[in-house]
LOROKOL-198218 format. One line per 5 residues: their letters; for each residue x, y, z of C-alpha. Coordinates in steps of 0.05 Angstrom, whole numbers, plus 5000, padded with zeros to 4 digits. Layout:
BEGIN
A	X:Y:Z | ...
END
This chain:
BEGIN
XXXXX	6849:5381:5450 | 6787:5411:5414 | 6803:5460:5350 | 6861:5433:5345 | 6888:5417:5274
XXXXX	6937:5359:5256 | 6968:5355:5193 | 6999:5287:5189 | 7039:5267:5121 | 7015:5217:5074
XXXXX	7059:5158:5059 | 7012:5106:5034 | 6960:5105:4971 | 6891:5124:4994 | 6916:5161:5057
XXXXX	6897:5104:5108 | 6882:5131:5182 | 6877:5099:5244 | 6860:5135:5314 | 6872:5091:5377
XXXXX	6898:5088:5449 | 6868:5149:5481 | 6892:5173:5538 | 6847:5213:5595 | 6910:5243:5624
XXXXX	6988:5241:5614 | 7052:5276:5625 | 7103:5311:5575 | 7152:5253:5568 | 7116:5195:5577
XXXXX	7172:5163:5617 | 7139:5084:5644 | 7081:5077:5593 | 7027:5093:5655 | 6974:5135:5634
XXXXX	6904:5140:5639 | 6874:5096:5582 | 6808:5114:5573 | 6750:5101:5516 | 6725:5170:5487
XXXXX	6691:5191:5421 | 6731:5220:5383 | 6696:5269:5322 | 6750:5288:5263 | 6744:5323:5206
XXXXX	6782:5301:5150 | 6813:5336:5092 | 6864:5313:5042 | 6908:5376:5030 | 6931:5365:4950
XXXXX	6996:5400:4930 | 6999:5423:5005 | 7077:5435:5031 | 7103:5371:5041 | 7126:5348:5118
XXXXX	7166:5284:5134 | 7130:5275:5205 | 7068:5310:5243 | 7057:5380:5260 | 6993:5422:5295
XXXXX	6971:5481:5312 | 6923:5519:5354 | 6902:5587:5363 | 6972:5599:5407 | 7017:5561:5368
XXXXX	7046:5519:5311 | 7078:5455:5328 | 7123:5410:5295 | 7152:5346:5320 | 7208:5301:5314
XXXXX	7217:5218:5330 | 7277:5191:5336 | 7322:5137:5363 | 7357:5193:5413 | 7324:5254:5445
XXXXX	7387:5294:5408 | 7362:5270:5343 | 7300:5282:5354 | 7309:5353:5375 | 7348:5366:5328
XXXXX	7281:5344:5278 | 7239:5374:5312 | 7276:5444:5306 | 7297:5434:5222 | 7224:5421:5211
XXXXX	7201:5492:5255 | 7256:5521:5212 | 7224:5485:5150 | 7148:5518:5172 | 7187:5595:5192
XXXXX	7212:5594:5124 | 7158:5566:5079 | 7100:5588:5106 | 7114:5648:5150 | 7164:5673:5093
XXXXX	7237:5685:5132 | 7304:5679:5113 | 7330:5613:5136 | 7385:5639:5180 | 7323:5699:5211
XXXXX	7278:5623:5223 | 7338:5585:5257 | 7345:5645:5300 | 7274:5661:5324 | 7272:5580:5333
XXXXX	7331:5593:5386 | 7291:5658:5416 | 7220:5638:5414 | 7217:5566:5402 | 7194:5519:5456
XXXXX	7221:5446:5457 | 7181:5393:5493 | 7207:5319:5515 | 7141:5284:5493 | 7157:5214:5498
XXXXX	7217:5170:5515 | 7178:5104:5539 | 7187:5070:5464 | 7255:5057:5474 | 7297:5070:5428
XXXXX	7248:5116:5405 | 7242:5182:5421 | 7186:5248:5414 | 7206:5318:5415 | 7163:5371:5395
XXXXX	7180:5451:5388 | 7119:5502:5395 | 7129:5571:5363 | 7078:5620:5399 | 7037:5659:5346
XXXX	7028:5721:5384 | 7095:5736:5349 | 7073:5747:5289 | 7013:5795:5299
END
């Protein structure tokens, strides 16, 4: 949605992007592949982050929260993902003890089933509310 920021990892030489297969509306979980495709504009602003903290998979944020997700070939798996890399984020950026991070992750952490239709892949993401911190 709008003022949101992505921060997606680079894994190739010249940090190649691609943006595609917008959808007007869809559910958390994405269970049959039905959604509403739809063409839109899409204006992003672009910025290389050099000797930024390094992440294995996609994260965002937005004024309410910070966001990490995790893809795997189970939902386990990827919850599991999902929650190391919140834990990753708690500790390296927010500056807690690993064990204090694990545990808010358990108290305040949201997971979210974000897509199972790419069988045997899966999406789970886990928000962490900002409003926490202030």
């Amino acid at each position: 949605t709008a003022g949101t920021t992505v921060y997606l990892p680079v894994v190739v030489e010249g940090a190649l992007l691609s943006i595609g297969d917008t959808h007007a509306a869809q559910g958390d979980g994405e269970v049959c592949g039905t959604a509403f495709e739809a063409p839109m504009r899409v204006v992003l602003d672009v910025q290389v982050i050099k000797g930024g903290r390094s992440i294995a998979e996609p994260q965002y944020e937005t004024d309410e929260y910070y966001a990490t997700t995790g893809f795997a070939e189970t939902i386990d798996e990827a919850a599991r993902k999902a929650t190391r890399y919140m834990v990753d984020y708690l500790v390296d950026e927010r500056g807690l003890e690993r064990g204090d991070a694990y545990a808010l992750a358990s108290l305040a952490g949201d997971l979210k089933i974000n897509e199972v239709v790419d069988v045997p892949h899966m999406l789970v993401s886990m928000h962490m509310p900002k409003a926490i911190f202030r």
